[in-house]
C-alpha positions as CSV (number, residue, x, y, z in Angstrom):
1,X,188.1,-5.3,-57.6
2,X,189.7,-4.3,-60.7
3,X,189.9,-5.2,-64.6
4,X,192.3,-7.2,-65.5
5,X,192.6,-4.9,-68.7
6,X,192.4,-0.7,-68.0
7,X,189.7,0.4,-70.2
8,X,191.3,2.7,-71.5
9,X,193.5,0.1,-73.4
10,X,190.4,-1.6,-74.2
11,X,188.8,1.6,-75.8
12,X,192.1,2.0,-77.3
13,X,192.0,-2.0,-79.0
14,X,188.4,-0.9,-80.4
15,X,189.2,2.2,-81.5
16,X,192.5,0.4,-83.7
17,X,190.2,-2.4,-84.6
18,X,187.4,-0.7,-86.3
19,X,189.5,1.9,-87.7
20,X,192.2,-0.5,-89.0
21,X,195.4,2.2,-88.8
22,X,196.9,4.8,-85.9
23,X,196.0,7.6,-87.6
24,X,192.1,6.4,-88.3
25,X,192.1,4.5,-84.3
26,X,193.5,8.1,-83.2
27,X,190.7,10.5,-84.8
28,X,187.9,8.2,-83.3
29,X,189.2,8.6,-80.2
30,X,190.3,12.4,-80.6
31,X,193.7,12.1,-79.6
32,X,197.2,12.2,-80.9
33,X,198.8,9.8,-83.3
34,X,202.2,10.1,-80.7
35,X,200.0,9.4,-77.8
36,X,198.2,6.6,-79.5
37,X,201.8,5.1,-80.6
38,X,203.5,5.1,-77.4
39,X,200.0,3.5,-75.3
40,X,200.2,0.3,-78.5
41,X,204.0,0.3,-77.8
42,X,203.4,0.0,-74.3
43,X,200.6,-2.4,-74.3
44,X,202.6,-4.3,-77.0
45,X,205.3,-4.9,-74.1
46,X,203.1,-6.6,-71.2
47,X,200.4,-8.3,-73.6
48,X,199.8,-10.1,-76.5
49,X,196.7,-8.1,-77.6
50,X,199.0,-6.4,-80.4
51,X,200.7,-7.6,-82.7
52,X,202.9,-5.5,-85.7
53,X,201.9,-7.4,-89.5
54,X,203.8,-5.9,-92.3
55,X,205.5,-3.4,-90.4
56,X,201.7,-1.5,-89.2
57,X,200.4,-2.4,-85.6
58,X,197.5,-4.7,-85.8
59,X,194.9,-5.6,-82.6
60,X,195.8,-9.7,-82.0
61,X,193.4,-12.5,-81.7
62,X,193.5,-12.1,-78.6
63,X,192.9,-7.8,-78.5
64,X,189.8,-8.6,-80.8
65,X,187.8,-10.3,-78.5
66,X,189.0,-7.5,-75.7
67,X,187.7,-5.3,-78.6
68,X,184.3,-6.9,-79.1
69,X,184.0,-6.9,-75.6
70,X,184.5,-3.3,-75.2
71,X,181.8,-2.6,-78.0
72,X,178.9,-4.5,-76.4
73,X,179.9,-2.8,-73.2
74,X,180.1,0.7,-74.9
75,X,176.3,-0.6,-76.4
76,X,175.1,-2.0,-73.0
77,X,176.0,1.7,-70.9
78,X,174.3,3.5,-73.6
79,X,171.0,1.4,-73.2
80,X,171.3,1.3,-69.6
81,X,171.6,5.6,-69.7
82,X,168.4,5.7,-71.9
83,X,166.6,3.4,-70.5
84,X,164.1,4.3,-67.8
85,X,164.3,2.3,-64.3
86,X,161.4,0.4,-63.4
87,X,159.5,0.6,-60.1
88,X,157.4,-2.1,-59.0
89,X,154.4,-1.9,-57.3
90,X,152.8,-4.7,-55.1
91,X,149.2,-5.2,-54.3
92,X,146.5,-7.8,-53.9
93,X,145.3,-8.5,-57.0
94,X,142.1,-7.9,-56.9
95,X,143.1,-4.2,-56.1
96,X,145.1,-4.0,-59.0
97,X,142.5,-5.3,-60.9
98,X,139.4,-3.1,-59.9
99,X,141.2,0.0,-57.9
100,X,144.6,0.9,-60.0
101,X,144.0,-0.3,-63.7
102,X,140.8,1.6,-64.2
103,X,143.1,4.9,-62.8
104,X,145.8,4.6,-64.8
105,X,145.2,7.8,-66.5
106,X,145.4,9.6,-63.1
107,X,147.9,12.6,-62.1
108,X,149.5,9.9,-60.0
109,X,150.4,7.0,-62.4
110,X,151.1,9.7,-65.0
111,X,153.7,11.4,-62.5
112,X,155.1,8.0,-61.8
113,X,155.1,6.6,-65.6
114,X,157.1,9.7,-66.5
115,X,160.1,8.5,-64.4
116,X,159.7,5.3,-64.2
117,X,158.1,2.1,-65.8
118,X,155.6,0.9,-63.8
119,X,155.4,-3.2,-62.9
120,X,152.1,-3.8,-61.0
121,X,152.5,-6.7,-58.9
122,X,151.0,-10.1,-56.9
123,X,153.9,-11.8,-55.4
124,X,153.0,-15.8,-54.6
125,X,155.5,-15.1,-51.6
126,X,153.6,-12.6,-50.0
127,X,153.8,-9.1,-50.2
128,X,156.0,-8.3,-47.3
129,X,158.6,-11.0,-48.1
130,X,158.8,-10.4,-52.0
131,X,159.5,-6.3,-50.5
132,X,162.2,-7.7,-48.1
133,X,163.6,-9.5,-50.8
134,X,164.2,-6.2,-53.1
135,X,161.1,-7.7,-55.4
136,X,159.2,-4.7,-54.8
137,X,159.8,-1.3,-54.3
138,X,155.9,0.0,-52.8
139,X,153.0,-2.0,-51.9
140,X,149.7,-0.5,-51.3
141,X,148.2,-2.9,-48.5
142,X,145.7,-2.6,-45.5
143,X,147.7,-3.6,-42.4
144,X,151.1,-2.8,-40.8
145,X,154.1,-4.8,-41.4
146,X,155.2,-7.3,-39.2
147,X,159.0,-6.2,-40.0
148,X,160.6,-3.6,-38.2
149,X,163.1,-2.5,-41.8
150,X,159.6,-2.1,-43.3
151,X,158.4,1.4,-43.2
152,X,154.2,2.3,-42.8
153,X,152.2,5.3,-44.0
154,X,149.1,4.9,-43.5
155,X,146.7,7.1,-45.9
156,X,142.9,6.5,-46.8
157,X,140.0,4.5,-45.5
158,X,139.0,1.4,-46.7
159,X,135.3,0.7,-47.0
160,X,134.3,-3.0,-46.1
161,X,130.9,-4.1,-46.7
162,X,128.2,-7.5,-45.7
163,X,127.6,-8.5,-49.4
164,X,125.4,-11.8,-50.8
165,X,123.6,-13.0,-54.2
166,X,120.1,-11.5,-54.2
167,X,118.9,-14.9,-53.5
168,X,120.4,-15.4,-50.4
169,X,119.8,-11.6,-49.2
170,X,116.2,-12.2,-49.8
171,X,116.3,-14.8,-47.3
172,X,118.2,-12.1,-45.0
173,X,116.3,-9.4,-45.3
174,X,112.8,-10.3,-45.1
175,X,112.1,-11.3,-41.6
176,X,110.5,-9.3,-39.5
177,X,112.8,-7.7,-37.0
178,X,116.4,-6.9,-37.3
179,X,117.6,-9.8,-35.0
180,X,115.8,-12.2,-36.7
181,X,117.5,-11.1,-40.2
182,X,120.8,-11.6,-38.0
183,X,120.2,-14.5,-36.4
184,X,119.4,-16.0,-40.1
185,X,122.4,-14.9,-41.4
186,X,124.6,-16.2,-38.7
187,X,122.9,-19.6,-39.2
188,X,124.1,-19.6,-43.3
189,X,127.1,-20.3,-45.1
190,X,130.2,-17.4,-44.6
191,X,133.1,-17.5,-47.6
192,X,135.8,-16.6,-45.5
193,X,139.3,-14.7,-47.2
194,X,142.0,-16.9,-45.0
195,X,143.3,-13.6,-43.6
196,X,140.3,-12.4,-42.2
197,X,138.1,-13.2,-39.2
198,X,134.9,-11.6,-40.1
199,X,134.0,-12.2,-36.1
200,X,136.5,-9.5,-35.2
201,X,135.7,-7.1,-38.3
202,X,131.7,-7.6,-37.3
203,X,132.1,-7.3,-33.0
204,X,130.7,-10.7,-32.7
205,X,131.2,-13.5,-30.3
206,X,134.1,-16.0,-31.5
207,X,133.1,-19.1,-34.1
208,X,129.7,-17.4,-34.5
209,X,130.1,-17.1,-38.0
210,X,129.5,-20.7,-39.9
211,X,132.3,-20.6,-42.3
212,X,132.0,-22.6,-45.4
213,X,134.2,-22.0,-48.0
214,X,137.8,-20.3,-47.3
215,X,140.1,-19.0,-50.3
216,X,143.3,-16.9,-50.4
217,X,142.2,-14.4,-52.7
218,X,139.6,-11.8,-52.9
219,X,138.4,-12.4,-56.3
220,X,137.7,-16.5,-55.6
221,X,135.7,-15.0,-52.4
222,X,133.8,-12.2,-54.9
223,X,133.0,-15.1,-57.4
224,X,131.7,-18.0,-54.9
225,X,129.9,-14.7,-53.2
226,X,128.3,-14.4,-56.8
227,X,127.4,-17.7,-57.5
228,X,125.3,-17.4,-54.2
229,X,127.6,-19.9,-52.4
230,X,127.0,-17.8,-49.2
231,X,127.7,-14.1,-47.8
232,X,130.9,-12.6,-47.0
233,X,132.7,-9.3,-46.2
234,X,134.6,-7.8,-48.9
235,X,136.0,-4.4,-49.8
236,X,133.7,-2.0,-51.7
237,X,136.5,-1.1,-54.3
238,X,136.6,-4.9,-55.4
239,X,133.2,-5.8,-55.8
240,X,131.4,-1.9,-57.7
241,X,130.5,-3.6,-60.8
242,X,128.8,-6.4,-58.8
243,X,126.6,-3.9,-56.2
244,X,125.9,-1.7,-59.6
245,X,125.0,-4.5,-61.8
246,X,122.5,-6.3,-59.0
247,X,124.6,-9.7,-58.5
248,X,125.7,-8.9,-55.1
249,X,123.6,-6.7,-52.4
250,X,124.9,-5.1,-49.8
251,X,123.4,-5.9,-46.2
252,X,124.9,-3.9,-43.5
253,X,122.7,-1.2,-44.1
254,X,119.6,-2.8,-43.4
255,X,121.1,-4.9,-40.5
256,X,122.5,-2.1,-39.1
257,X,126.1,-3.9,-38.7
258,X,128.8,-1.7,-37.8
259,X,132.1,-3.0,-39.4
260,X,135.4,-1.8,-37.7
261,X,137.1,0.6,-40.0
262,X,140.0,-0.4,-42.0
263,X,142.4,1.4,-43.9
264,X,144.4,1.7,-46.6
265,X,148.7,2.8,-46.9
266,X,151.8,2.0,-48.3
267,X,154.6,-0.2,-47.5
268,X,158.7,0.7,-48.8
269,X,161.4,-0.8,-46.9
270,X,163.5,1.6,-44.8
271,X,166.5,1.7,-46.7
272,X,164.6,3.2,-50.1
273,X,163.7,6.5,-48.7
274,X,163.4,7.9,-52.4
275,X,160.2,6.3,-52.1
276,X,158.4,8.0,-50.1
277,X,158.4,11.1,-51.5
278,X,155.8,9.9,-53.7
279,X,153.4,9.0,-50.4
280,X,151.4,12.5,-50.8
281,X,150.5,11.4,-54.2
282,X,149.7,8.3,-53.2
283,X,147.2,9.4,-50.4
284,X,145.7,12.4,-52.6
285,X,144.9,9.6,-55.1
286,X,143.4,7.2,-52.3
287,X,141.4,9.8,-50.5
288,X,139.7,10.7,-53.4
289,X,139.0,7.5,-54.8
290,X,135.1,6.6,-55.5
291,X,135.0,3.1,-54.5
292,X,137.5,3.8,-50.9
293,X,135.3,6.8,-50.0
């Protein structure tokens, strides 16, 4: 691929242009008025972007828009060398919301806001797709990827807890063995988050839960959770206000439920290896995270 005009010769078609003489066209672009001559004389030859007026060499109709061109070209490098390059960052949003905005002010977001600018993002497409695409450039998740060009790290636990509206936790909690408190529990409502099966998370027998309500996204599963719609499973990160400010209690304690462990990494696609490099960061900043320890 090549221009159809050398820059140079469009430098040089500026340079005549906003200076309006040789001499003036050759001290902006720090050359001599010989060399300058013989490169219009030249040009003059094979295009019609000069033109001579009065005896003096003057840049064509044509040679101006060349010119203009090569002005908002000159303009558009000089923004793109000053201008900081943006990485994007995908996660759910409800971790976005209660796990990375409140720690913005951290060593790690500082490190990364110095090089880059930072885009914190939720993808309707999904996180792996919108990182295949070249949407995203990291995604903090809880789960492997399903493609093999997508590379894992996998750095911090994620704390998962039995959570309900004091209302229906009453109900729960006040009969008078431990099975009996389960046994209730399995017989009310579950808001389900479509990607999880709360059977497998809990070791229970398949279909045992009784599934009510089933949304997409962890903050539609906090709120019907809240408005005591029925109990659920949800990360501890996304629902600290709540547990501090009494509208959701946690259960698992008192049940003595042992949820499987989850976990928590990052996801950059195989080919961006520069990346990575900021992964010990990353798992410094998860590891010591209040609501993921």
């Amino acid at each position: 691929m090549q221009f159809l005009i050398d820059p140079n010769d469009s430098l040089l078609l500026l340079a005549l242009y906003r200076g309006g003489t040789i001499k003036r066209a050759a001290h902006l672009l720090e050359r001599d008025e010989t060399v300058i001559l013989r490169r219009i004389q030249k040009l003059s030859q094979t295009s019609d972007l000069l033109e001579k007026v009065s005896g003096k060499w003057r840049v064509s109709p044509s040679g101006q828009k060349v010119a203009l061109w090569a002005q908002e070209a000159q303009d558009s490098q000089r923004r793109a060398l000053e201008s900081r390059a943006t990485l994007r960052i995908g996660a759910p949003a409800s971790f976005i919301e209660r796990i990375i905005t409140p720690d913005l002010e951290k060593p790690l977001f500082r490190a990364l806001a110095a090089e880059y600018s930072l885009e914190f993002l939720c993808p309707a497409i999904g996180l792996e797709t919108a990182l295949l695409k070249g949407d995203l450039d990291l995604v903090f998740t809880c789960h492997r990827p399903f493609d093999p060009q997508i590379r894992f790290k996998r750095l911090a636990h994620e704390d998962w807890c039995v959570v309900a509206a004091p209302s229906i936790a009453k109900s729960i909690l006040g009969k008078a063995t431990r099975q009996e408190s389960i046994s209730r529990l399995l017989t009310l409502p579950y808001v389900r988050h479509r990607d999880l099966v709360p059977e497998e998370m809990l070791g229970l027998a398949k279909d045992s839960v009784n599934t009510r309500f089933t949304f997409d996204l962890l903050a539609s599963v906090r709120s019907a959770a809240v408005h005591g719609f029925g109990w659920t499973l949800l990360p501890r990160g996304s629902i600290d206000e709540e547990l501090k400010n009494g509208k959701l209690v946690e259960l698992g304690t008192d049940l003595q439920l042992k949820l499987k462990r989850d976990f928590l990494g990052v996801w950059w696609r195989k080919d961006r290896q520069e990346v990575s490099r900021f992964s010990a960061l990353i798992g410094a900043w998860l590891s010591k995270h209040r609501s993921l320890v």
